[in-house]
Every structure is written in structure tokens, then in C-alpha cells.
C-alpha positions in Angstrom: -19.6 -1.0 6.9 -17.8 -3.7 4.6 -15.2 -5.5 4.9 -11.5 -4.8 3.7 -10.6 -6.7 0.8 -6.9 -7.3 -1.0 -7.7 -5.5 -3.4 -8.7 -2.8 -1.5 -5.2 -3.0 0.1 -3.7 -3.2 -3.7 -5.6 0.0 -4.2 -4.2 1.7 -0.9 -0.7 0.7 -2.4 -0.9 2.2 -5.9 -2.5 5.6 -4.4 0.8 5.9 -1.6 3.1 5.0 -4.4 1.7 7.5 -6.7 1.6 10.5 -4.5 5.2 9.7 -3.6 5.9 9.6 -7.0 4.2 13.1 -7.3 5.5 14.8 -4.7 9.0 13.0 -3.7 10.0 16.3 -1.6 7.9 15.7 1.1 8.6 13.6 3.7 6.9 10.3 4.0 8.0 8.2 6.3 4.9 7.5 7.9 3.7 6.6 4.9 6.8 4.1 3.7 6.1 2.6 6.6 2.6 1.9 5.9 4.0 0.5 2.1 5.6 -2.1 3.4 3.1 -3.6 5.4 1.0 -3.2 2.5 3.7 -4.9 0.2 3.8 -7.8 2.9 -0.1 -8.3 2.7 -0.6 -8.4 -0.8 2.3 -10.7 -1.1 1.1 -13.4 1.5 -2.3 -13.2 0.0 -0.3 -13.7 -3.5 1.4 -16.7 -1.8 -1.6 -18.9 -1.5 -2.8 -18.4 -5.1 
């Protein structure tokens, strides 16, 4: 098993994004949810660049 990287996270972030933006009739609050942490990892990990 490997690790999981940034940019695996990044990754995770476009696909969620992407399907939202596909199918905005369903309900995906679970899954906003799950954005925003996202959002707030890639963002720290930004930070320190």
C-alpha cells in the first residue's frame, strides 16, 4: 500500500468537482463536505511552498 500524496488529494478534488459539475441535481452534501477539507489540505500544503 502507498502512501497518500498532495497530489493525490488535488486529484480527489478535480474528480468531486467534476462530477458535481456533471450532475448538479443530485445531492452532494457529503461530498461538499469532503471538498472543503480537501480545499484546506492542498492549500496548507500550498502554504509552505
Amino acid at each position: 500500500m502507498r502512501d497518500t500524496t498532495i497530489e493525490d488529494r488535488r486529484n480527489e478534488l478535480r474528480t468531486l468537482l467534476a462530477n458535481i459539475d456533471a450532475h448538479p441535481e443530485r445531492d452532494w452534501t457529503e461530498e461538499r463536505k469532503r471538498i472543503l477539507v480537501l480545499k484546506q489540505m492542498v492549500a496548507d500544503e500550498d502554504a509552505k511552498v
